[in-house]
C-alpha positions, 0 to 999 in steps of 0.5 A: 271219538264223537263227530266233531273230533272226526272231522279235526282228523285227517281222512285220506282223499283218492285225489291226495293219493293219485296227486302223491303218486304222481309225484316223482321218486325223489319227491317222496318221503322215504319210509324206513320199515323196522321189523324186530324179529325172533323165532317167528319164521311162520309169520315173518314172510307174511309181514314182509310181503305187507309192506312189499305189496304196498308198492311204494317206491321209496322205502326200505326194509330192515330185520332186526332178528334175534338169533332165531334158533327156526328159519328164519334166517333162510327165509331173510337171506332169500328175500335180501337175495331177491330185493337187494335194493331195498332190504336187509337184515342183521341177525344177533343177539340183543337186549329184548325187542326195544333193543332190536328197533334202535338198531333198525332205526339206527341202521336206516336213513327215512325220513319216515319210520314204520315199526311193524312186529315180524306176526302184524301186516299192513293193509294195502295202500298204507304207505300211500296213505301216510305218505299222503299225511306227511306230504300236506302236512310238513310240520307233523311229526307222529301220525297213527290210524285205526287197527284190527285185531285178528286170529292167527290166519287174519281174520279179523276178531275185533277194532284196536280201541283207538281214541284221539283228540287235537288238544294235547291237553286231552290227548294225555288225559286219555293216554293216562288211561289207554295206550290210543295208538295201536303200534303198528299203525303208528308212524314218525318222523326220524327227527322224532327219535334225535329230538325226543329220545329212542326206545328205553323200556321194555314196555317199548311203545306205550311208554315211548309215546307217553314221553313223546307226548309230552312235547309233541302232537300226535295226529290221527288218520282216520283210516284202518293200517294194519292187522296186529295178530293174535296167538299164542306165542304173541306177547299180548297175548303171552305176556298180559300179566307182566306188561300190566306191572310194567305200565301200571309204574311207567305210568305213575312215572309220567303222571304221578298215579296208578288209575283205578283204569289199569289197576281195574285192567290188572284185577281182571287180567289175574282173574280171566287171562289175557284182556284181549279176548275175541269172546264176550268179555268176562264181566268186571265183578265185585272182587275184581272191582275190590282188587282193584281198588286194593291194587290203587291204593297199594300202588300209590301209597307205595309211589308216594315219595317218588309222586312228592319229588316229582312235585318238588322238582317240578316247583323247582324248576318253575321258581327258576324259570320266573327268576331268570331276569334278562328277558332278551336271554330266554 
């Protein structure tokens, strides 16, 4: 982001802050936290206790576990013996994690809606800083901020590249090609999910702003949120490989082609592992460039008919529009 895209985001001031402290409970937004969870009774209490520390009197907590086969269920019954007021878990089977945040969503009431893995944390004053966000500006409905990458003791190894720009146009050029928002600094509006419809792919949040974007404007605050962590059982770091395939079509979906940027991602991931390495990168040589280029090519060719009825149907649906004749009715 250059300057002057900086300037058009929203930094977080101390006097806002102390001014959204200040104010009382019921004047506060509520921030509904949704944890999805399963097997990871070694992080889990760490990612809790992140959003506890941050001592924001209006929020709740919600665990969306998966039938975890280690501790985790003795660890969640401790805290919910502990926090009566403000948390509590279910713990089933599901359909995979986008399954298990609709039902925390759906099993929450704020106005606010944090979704945060049971392996990431917050930084302190997250929730004040987006509290913050949403008090002055009551027309936004999705803000996100800036986020680290960490090893499995959270020491941070490198940024979440985030981009942003205040032109929806730009915004979804951008996303075309990266996935701009890091999840777990990512926070919504409820409203959002009536309005603009839930989680329904496995590829869970790049796929959820993709269609979201369509309609509405993303903000950015310009201060880090989170720590999103690495390991060996995460599915960044685990699933590399399958999650590519997944985006590569979800955004040919939205946009009616592969770029040559994820085709270039794939290649590079099929040859040196998992992309988001805390070493020197691996460097982009000539036959991961010329798979690449196969894999464009391979992927267009073999989406085209789908490219061609998006068109039709987008012709269609514009003919209709300029033919509706009452101009009182629209």
């Amino acid at each position: 982001m250059n300057e002057l895209v900086l300037s058009l985001s929203y930094t977080p001031l101390i006097v806002d802050i102390n001014h959204v402290k200040s104010l009382p409970q019921s004047e506060l937004p509520k921030i509904s936290v949704v944890i999805p969870s399963f097997n990871q009774a070694r992080y889990l209490p760490q990612t809790i206790d992140s959003v506890l520390s941050q001592n924001y009197p209006n929020m709740e907590i919600f665990v969306a576990d998966g039938s975890s086969r280690d501790n985790s269920i003795e660890i969640l019954e401790n805290y919910q013996k502990s926090h009566k007021s403000l948390f509590r878990f279910v713990s089933e089977p599901d359909n995979g994690q986008y399954h298990a945040v609709n039902k925390g969503i759906a099993a929450t009431d704020g106005d606010i809606i944090a979704w945060i893995n049971s392996d990431d944390v917050y930084l302190p004053e997250t929730f004040w800083k987006v509290a913050t966000f949403f008090y002055f500006n009551r027309c936004a409905m999705v803000a996100y901020g800036r986020n680290k990458y960490t090893d499995e003791k959270l020491s941070p190894i490198v940024d979440y590249w985030v981009d942003w720009s205040p032109i929806l146009r730009e915004q979804k050029r951008k996303m075309m090609h990266h996935c701009l928002p890091p999840q777990p600094s990512l926070f919504f509006r409820r409203i959002c999910s009536k309005l603009l419809g839930k989680l329904e792919s496995p590829i869970l949040d790049y796929e959820l702003w993709l269609r979201w974007q369509q309609d509405v404007q993303f903000y950015f605050i310009n201060d880090y949120l989170s720590l999103s962590r690495l390991h060996s059982e995460a599915q960044t770091v685990k699933d590399t490989k399958r999650i590519l395939r997944g985006i590569v079509e979800t955004v040919h979906q939205y946009y009616g082609t592969v770029p040559y940027s994820w085709t270039l991602k794939q290649a590079h991931c099929e040859k040196y592992g998992n992309i988001i390495s805390p070493d020197k990168p691996a460097p982009f040589t000539r036959a991961i460039r010329l798979k690449a280029i196969y894999y464009w090519l391979y992927y267009n060719f073999r989406w085209a008919p789908r490219t061609v009825v998006k068109i039709l149907v987008a012709g269609k649906k514009a003919i209709r529009e300029s033919l509706r004749g009452n101009v009182f009715s629209v």
